[in-house]
MMTF fields as JSON, N, C-alpha, C and O atoms, coordinates in Angstrom:
{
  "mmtfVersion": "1.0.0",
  "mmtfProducer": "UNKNOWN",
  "numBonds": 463,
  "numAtoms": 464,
  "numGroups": 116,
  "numChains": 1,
  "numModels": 1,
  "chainsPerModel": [1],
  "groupsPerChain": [116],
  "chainIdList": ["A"],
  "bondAtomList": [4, 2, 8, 6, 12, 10, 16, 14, 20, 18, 24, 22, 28, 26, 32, 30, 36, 34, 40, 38, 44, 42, 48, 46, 52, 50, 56, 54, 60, 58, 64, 62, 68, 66, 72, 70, 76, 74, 80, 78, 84, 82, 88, 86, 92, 90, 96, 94, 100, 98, 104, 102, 108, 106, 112, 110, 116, 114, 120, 118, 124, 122, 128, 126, 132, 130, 136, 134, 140, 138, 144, 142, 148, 146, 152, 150, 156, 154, 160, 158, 164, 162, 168, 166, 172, 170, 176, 174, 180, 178, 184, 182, 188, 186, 192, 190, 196, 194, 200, 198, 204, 202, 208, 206, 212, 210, 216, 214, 220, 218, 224, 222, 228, 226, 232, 230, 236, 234, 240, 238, 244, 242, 248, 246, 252, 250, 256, 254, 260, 258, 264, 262, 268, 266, 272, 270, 276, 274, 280, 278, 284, 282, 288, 286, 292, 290, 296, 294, 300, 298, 304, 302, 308, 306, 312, 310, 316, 314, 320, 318, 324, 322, 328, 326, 332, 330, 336, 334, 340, 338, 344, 342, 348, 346, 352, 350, 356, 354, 360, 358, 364, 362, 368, 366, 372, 370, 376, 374, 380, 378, 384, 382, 388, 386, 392, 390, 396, 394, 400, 398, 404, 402, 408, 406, 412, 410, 416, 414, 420, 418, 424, 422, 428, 426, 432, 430, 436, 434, 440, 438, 444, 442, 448, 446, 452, 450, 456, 454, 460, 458],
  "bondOrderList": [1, 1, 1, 1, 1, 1, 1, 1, 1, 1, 1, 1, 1, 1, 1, 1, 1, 1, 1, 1, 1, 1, 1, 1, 1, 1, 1, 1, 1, 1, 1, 1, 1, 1, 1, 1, 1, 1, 1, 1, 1, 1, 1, 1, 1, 1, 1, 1, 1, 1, 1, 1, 1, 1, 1, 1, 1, 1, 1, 1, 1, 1, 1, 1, 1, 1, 1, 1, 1, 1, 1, 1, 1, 1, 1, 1, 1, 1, 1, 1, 1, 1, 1, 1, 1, 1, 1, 1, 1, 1, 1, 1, 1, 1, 1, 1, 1, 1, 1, 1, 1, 1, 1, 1, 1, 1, 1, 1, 1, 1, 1, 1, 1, 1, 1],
  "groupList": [{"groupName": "UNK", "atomNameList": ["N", "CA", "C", "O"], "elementList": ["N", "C", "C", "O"], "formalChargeList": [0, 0, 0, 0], "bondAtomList": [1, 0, 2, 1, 3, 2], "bondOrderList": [1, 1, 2], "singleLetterCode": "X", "chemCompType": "L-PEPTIDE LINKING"}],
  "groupTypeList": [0, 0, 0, 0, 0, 0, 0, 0, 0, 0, 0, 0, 0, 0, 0, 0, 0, 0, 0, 0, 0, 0, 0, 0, 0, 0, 0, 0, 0, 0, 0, 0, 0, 0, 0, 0, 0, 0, 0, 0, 0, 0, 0, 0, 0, 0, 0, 0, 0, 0, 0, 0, 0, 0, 0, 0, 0, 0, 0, 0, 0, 0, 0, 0, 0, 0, 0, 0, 0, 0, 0, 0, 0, 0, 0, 0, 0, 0, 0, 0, 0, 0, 0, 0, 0, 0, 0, 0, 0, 0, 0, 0, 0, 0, 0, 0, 0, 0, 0, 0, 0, 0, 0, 0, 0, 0, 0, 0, 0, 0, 0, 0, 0, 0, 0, 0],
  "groupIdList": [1, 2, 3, 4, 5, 6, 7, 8, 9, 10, 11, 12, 13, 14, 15, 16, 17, 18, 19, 20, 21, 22, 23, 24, 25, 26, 27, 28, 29, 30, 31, 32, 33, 34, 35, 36, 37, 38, 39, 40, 41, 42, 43, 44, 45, 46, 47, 48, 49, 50, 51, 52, 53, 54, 55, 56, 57, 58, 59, 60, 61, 62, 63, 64, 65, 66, 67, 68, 69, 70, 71, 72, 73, 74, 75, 76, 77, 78, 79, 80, 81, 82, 83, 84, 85, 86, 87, 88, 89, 90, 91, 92, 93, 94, 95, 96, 97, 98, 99, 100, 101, 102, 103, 104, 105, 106, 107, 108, 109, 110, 111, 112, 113, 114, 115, 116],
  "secStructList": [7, 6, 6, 6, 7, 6, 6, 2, 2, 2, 2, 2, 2, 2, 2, 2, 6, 7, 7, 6, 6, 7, 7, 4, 4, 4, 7, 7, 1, 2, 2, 2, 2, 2, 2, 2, 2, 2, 2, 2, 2, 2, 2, 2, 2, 2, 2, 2, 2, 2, 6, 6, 7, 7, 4, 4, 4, 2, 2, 2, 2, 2, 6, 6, 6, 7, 1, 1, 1, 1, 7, 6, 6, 1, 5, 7, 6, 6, 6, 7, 1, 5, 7, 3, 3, 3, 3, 7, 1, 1, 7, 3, 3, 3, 3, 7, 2, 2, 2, 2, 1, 6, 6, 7, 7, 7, 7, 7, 2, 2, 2, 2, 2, 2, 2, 7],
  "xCoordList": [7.866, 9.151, 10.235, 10.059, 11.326, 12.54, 12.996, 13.18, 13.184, 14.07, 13.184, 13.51, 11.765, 10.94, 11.083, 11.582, 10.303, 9.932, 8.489, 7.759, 7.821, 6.726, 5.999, 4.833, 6.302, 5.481, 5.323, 4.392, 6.515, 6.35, 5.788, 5.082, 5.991, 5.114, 3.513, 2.967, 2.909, 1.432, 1.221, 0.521, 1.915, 1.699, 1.416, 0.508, 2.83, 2.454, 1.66, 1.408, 1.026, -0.106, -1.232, -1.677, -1.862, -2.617, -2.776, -3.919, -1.781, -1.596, -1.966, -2.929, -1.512, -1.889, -3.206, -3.812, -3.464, -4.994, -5.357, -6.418, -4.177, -3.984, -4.321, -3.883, -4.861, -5.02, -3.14, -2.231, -3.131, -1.506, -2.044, -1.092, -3.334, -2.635, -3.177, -3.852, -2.995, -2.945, -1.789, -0.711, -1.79, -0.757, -0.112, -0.774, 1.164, 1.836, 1.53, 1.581, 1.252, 0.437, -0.5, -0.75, -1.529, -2.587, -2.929, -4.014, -1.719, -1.548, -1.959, -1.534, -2.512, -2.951, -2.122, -1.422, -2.058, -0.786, -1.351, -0.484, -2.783, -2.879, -2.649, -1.804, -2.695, -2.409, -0.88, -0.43, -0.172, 1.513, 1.702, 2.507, 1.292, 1.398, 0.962, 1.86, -0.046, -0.427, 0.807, 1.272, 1.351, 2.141, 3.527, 4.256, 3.719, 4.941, 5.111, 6.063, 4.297, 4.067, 3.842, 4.62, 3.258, 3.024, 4.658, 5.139, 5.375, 6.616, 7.484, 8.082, 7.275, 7.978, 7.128, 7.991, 6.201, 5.738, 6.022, 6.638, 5.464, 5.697, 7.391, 7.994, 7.743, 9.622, 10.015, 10.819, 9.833, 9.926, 9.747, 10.459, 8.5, 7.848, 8.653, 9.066, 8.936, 9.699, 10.863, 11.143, 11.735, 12.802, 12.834, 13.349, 12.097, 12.274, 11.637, 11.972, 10.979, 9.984, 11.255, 11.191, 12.277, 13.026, 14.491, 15.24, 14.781, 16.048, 16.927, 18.012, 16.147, 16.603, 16.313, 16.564, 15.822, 15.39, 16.396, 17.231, 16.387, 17.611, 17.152, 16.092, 18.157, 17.903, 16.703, 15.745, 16.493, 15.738, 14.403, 13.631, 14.03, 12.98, 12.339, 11.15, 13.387, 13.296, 12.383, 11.959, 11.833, 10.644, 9.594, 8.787, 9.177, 7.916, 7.638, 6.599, 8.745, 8.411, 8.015, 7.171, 8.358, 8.403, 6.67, 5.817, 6.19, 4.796, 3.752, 2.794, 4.331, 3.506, 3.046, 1.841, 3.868, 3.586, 2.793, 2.348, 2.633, 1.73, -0.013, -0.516, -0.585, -2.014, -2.651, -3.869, -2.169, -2.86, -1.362, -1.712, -0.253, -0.016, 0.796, 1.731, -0.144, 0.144, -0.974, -0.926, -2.08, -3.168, -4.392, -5.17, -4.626, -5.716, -6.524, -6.147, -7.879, -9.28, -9.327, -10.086, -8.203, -8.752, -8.623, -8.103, -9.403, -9.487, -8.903, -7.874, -9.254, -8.526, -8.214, -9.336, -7.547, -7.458, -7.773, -7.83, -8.079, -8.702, -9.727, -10.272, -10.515, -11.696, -12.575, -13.682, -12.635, -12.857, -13.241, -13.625, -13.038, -13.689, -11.936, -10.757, -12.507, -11.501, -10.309, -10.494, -9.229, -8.105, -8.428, -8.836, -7.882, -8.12, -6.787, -6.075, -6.467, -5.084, -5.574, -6.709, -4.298, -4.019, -2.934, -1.975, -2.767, -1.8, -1.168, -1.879, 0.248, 0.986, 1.541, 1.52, 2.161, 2.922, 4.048, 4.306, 4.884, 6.053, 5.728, 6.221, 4.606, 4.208, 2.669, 1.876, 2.246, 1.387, 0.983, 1.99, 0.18, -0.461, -1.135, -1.887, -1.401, -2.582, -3.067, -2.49, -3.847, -4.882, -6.209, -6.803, -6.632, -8.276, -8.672, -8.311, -9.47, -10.743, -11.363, -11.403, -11.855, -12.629, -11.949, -12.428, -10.329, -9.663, -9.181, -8.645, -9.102, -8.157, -9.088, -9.19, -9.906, -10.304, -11.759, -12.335, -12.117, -13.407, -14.327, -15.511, -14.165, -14.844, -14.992, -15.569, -14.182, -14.153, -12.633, -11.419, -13.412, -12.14, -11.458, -11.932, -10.128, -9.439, -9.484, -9.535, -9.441, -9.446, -7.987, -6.952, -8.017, -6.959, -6.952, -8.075, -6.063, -6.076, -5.822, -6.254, -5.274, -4.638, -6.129, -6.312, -6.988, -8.096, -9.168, -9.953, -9.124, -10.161, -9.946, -10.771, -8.775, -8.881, -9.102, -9.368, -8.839, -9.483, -11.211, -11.884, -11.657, -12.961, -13.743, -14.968, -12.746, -13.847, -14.209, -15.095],
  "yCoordList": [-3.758, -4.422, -3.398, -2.508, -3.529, -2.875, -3.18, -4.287, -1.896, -1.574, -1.873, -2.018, -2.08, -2.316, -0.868, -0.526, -0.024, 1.41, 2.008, 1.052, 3.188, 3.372, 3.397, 3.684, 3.152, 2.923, 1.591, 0.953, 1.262, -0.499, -1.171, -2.143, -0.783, -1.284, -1.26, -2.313, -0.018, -0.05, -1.174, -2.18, -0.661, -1.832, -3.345, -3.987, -3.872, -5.148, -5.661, -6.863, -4.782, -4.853, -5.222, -6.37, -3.895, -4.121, -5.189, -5.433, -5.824, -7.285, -7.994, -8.665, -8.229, -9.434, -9.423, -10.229, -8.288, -7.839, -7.934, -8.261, -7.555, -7.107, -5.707, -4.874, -5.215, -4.024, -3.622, -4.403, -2.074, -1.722, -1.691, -1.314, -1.975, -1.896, -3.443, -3.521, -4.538, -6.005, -5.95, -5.638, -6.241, -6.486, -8.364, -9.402, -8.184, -8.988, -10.628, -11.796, -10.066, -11.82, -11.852, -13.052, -11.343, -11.393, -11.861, -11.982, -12.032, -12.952, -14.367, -15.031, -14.819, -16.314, -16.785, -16.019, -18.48, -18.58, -18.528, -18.566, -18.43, -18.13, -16.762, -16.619, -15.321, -14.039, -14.169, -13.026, -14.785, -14.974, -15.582, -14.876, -16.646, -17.09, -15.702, -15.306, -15.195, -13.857, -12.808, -12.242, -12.502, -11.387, -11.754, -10.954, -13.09, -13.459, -13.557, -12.954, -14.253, -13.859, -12.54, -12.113, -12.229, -10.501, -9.924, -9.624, -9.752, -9.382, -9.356, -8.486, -11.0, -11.687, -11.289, -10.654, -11.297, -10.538, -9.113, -8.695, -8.26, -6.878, -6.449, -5.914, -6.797, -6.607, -7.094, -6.308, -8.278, -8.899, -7.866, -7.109, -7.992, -6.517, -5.313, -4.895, -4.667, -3.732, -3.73, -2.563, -4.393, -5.05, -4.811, -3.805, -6.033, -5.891, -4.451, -4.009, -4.114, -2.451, -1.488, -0.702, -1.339, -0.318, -1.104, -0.228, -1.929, -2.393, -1.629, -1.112, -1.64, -0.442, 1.245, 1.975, 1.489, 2.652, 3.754, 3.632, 4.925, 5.657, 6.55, 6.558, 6.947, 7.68, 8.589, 8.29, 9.537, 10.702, 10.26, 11.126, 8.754, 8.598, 7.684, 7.367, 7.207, 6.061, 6.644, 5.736, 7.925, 7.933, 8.388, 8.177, 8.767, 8.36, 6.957, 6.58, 6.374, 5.112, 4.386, 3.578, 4.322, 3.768, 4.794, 3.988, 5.845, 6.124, 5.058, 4.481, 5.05, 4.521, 3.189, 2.994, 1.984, 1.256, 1.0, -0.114, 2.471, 2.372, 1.661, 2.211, 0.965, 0.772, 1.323, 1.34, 1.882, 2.485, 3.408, 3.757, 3.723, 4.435, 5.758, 5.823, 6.975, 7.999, 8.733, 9.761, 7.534, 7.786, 7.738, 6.791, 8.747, 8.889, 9.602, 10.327, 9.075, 9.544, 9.479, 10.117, 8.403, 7.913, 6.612, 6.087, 6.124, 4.817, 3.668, 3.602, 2.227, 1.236, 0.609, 0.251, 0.295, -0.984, -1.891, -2.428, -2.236, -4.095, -3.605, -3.894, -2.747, -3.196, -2.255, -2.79, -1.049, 0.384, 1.555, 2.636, 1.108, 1.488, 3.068, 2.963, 4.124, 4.633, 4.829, 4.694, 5.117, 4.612, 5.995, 7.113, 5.06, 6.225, 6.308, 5.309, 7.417, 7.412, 7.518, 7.572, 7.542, 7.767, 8.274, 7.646, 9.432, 10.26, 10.578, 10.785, 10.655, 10.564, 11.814, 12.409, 12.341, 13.408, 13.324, 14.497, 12.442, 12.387, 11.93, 12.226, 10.961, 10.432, 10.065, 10.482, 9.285, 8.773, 7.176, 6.591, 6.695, 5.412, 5.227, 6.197, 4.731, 4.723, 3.126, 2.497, 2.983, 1.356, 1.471, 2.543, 0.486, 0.513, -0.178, -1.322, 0.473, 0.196, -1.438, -2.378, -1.11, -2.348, -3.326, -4.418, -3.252, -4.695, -4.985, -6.092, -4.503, -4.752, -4.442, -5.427, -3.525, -3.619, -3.543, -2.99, -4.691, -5.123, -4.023, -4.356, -3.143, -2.157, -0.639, 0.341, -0.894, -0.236, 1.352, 1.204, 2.567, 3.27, 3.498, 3.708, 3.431, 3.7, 5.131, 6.027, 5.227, 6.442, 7.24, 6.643, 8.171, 9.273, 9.906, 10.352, 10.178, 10.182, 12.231, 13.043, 12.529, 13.884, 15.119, 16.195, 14.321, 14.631, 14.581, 15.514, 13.499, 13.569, 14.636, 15.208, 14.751, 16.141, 17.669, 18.563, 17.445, 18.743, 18.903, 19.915, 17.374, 17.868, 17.848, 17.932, 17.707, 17.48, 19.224, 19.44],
  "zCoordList": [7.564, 7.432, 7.142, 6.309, 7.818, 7.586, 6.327, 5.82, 5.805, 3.913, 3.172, 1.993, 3.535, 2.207, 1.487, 0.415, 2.74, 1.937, 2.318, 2.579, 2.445, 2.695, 1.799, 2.071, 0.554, -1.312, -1.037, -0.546, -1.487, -1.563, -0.482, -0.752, 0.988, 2.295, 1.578, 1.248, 1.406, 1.027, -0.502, -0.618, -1.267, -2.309, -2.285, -2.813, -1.245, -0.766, 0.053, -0.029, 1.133, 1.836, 0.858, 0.832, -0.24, -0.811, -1.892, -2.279, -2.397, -2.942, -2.159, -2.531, -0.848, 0.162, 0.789, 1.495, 0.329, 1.069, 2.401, 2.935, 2.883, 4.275, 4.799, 4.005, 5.714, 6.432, 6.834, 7.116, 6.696, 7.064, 8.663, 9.346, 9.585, 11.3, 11.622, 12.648, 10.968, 11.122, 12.122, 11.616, 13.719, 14.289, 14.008, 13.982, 13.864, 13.611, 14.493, 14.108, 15.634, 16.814, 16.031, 16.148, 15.021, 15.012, 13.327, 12.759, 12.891, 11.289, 11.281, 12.226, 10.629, 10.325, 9.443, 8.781, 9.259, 8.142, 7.119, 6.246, 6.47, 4.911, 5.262, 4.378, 5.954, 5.506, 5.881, 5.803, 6.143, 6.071, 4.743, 4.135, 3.972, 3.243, 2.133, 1.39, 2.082, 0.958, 1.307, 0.318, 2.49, 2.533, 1.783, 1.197, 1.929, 1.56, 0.108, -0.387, -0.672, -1.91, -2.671, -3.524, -2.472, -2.214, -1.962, -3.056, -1.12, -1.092, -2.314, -2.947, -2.415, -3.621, -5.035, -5.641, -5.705, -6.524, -6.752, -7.732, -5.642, -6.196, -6.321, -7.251, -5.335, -5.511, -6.566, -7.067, -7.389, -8.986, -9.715, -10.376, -9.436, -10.641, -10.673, -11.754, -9.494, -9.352, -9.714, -9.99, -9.878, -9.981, -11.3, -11.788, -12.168, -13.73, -14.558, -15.657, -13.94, -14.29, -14.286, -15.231, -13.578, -13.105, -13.944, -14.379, -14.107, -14.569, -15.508, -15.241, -16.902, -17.985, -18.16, -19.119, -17.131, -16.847, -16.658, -15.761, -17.504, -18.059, -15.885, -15.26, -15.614, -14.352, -14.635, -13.922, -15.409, -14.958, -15.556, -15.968, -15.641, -15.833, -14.783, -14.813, -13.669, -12.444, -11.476, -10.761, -11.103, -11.016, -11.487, -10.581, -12.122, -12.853, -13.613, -14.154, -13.503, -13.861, -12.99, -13.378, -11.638, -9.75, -9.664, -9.293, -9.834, -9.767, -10.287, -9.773, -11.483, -13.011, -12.363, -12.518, -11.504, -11.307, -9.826, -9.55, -8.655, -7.715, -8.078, -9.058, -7.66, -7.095, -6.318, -6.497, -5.339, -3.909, -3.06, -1.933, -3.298, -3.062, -3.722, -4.52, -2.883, -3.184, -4.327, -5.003, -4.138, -5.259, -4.277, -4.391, -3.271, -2.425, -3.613, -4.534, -3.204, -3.679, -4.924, -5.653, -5.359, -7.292, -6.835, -5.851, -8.079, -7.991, -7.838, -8.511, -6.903, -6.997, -8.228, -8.587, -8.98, -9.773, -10.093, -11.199, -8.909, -8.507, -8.576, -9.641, -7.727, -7.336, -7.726, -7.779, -8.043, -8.377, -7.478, -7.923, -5.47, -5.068, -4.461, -4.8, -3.655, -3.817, -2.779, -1.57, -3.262, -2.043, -1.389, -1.704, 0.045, 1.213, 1.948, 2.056, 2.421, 3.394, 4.599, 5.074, 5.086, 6.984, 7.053, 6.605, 7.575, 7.941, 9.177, 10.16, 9.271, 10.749, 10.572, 9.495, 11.844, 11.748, 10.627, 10.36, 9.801, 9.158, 7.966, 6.877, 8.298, 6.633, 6.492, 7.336, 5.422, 5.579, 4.913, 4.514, 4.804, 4.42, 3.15, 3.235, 2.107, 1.413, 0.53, -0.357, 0.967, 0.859, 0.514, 0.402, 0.362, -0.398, 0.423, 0.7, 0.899, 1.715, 1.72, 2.514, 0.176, 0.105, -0.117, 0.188, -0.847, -0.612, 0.4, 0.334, 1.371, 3.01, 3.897, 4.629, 4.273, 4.976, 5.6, 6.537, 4.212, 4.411, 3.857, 3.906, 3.488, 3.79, 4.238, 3.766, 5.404, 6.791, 6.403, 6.271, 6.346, 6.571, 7.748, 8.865, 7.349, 9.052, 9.255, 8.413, 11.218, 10.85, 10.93, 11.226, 10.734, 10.564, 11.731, 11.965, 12.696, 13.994, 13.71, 14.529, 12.776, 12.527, 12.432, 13.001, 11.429, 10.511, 11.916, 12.086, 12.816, 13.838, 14.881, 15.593, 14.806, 15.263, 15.341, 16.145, 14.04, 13.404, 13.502, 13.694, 13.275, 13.232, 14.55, 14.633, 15.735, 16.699, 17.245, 18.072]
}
């Protein structure tokens, strides 16, 4: 979604317990119904977390409250299993496995190349 953010994009994914490459035809209305809540939750949170926050403490305070991003290969929160990224040329991704996507790591299109 446009103006979320690439923090807050992974955050609300991983609330809704959505995969970040769920193409959009391919949403059901209970995972519309989780994303939307999810939106509306973590942006709350964010919102009141950051309100009184003197400037030179607005981020590490905006860290403090990540789950899964920017915290590859430590632990989930929820679930304990460990967040994994995906990396693009400009940025990257980071989600838990076992809450989104079943399981299943995605792969890293950057990383498969290196190893072939």
């Amino acid at each position: 979604m446009a103006g979320i953010g690439n923090a807050w994009s992974d955050e609300i994914l991983h609330r809704a317990k959505l995969t970040p490459f769920v193409a959009a035809n391919k949403v059901d209305t209970i995972q519309v119904g989780a994303l939307y809540q999810a939106v509306q939750e973590v942006l709350a949170e964010v919102r009141e977390a950051l309100a009184n926050v003197p400037l030179e403490r607005i981020k590490a305070t905006k860290k403090s409250l990540f789950s899964v991003h920017d915290r590859a290969g430590q632990v989930c929160p929820v679930c304990g299993a460990t967040v994994a990224e995906v990396s693009y040329v400009d940025r990257s991704m980071q989600y838990c496995p076992s809450c989104q996507t079943g399981g299943k790591k995605l792969s890293d299109r950057r990383m498969d190349r290196l190893l072939k």
